[in-house]
C-alpha positions as CSV (number, residue, x, y, z in Angstrom):
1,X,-3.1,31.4,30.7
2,X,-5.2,30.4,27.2
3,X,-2.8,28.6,24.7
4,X,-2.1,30.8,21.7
5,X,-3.6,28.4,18.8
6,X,-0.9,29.9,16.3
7,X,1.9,28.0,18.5
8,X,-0.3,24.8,18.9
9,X,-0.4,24.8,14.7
10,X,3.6,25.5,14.3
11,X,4.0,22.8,17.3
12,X,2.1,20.5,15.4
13,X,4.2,21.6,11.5
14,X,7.4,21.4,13.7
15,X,6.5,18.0,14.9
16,X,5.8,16.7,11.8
17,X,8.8,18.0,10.4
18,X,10.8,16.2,13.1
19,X,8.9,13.0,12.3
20,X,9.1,13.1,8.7
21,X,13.4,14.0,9.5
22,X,13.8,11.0,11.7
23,X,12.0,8.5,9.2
24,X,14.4,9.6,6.5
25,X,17.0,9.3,8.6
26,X,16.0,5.8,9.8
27,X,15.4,4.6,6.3
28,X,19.2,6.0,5.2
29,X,21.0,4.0,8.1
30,X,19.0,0.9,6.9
31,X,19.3,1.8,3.5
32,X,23.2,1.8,4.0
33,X,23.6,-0.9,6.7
34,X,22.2,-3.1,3.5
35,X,18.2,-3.8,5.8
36,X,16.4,-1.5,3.4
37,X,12.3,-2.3,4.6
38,X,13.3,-3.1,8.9
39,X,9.5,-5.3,8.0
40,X,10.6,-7.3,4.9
41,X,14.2,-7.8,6.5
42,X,13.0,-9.4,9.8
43,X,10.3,-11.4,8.6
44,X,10.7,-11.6,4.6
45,X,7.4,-10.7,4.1
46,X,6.3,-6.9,2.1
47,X,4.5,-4.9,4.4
48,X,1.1,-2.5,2.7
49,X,4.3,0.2,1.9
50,X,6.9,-1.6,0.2
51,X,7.8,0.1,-2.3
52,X,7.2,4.0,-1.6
53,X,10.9,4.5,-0.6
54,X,11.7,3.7,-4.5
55,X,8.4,5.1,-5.6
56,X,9.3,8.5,-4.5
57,X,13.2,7.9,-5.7
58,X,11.6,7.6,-9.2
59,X,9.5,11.0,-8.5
60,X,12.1,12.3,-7.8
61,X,13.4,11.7,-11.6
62,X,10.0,12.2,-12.9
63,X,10.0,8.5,-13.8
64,X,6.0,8.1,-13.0
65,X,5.6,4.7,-14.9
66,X,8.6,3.4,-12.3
67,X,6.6,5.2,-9.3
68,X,3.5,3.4,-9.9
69,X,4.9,0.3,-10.4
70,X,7.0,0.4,-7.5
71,X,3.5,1.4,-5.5
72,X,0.4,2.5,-7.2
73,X,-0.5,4.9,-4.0
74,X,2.7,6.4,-3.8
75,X,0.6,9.8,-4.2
76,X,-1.5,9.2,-1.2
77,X,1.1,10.1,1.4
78,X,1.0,14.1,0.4
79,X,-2.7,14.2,1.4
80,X,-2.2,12.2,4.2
81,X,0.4,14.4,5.6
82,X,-2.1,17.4,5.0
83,X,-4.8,15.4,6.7
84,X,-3.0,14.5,9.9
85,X,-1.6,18.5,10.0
86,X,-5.1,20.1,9.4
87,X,-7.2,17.6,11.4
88,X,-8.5,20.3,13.4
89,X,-10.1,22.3,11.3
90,X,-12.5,19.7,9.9
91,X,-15.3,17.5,11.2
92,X,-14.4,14.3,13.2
93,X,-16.2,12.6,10.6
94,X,-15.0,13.6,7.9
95,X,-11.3,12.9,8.9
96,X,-11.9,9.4,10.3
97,X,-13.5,8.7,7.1
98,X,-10.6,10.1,4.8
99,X,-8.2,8.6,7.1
100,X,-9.9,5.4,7.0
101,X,-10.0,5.8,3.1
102,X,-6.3,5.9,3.0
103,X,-6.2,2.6,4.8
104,X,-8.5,0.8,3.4
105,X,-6.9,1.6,0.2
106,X,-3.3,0.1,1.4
107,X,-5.0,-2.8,2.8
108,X,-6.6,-3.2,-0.7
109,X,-3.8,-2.5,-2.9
110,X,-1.7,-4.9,-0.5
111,X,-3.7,-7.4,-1.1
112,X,-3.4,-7.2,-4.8
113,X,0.2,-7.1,-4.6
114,X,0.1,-9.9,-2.7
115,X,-2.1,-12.5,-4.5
116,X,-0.6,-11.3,-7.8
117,X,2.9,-13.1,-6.5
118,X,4.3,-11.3,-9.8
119,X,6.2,-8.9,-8.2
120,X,10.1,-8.4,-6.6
121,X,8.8,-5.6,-4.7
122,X,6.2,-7.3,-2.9
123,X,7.1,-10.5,-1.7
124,X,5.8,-13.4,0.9
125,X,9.3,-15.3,1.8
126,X,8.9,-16.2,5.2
127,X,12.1,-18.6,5.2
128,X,14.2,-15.3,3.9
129,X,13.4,-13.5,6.6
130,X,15.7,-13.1,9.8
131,X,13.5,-14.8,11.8
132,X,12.3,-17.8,9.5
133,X,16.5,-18.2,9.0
134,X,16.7,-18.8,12.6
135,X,13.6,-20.8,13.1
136,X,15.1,-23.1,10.1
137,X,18.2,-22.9,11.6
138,X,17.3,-24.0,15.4
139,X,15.0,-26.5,13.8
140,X,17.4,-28.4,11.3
């Protein structure tokens, strides 16, 4: 039997949806057990999205001087989204290279964020972290 492409593209929206549900919901236990970022809380150190989560809070009240100070790409996930649903109907090529776009863009921004050191919402505290408190704690 030949697959029916229509139920491989609403397999695909469904699955997104269902990823895009459990994230949510993963961040709103964290959010309410007090972790917020699971990265920042383990090893106190701002992983290339800190800061989307309240980015998109402040979209959400059409604060956009708050969103891009929170995380200048906070835009970039829509397209992304689009990409990863749509991959199929464009060249290898040319998804690899928008895809690699959007990376190389975190990675660059990151690293901004990070050398700047100006920031709350980007941080590099290993020794807040949970696992630099019990490293300092087993070693002193």
């Amino acid at each position: 039997m030949v697959p029916d492409p229509k139920e491989n593209k609403f397999k695909r929206l469904y699955n997104a949806v269902v990823a895009v549900a459990a994230i949510a919901l993963l961040y709103a236990f964290l959010s309410f057990v007090g972790i917020g970022c699971p990265i920042k809380y383990l090893t106190g150190v701002s992983c290339p999205g800190c800061g989307m989560t309240r980015a998109w809070k402040s979209v959400l009240h059409l604060d956009f001087a708050a969103a891009f100070s929170y995380h200048p790409l906070w835009i970039l996930p829509v397209p992304g989204v689009f990409l990863l649903l749509f991959k199929d109907r464009m060249p290898k090529w040319l998804y690899r290279l928008m895809l690699g776009l959007i990376i190389v863009a975190f990675l660059v921004v990151y690293a901004i964020r990070m050398a700047s050191g100006d920031s709350e919402v980007v941080v590099f505290r290993p020794s807040k972290g949970l696992i630099g408190r019990i490293v300092l704690r087993l070693l002193g």
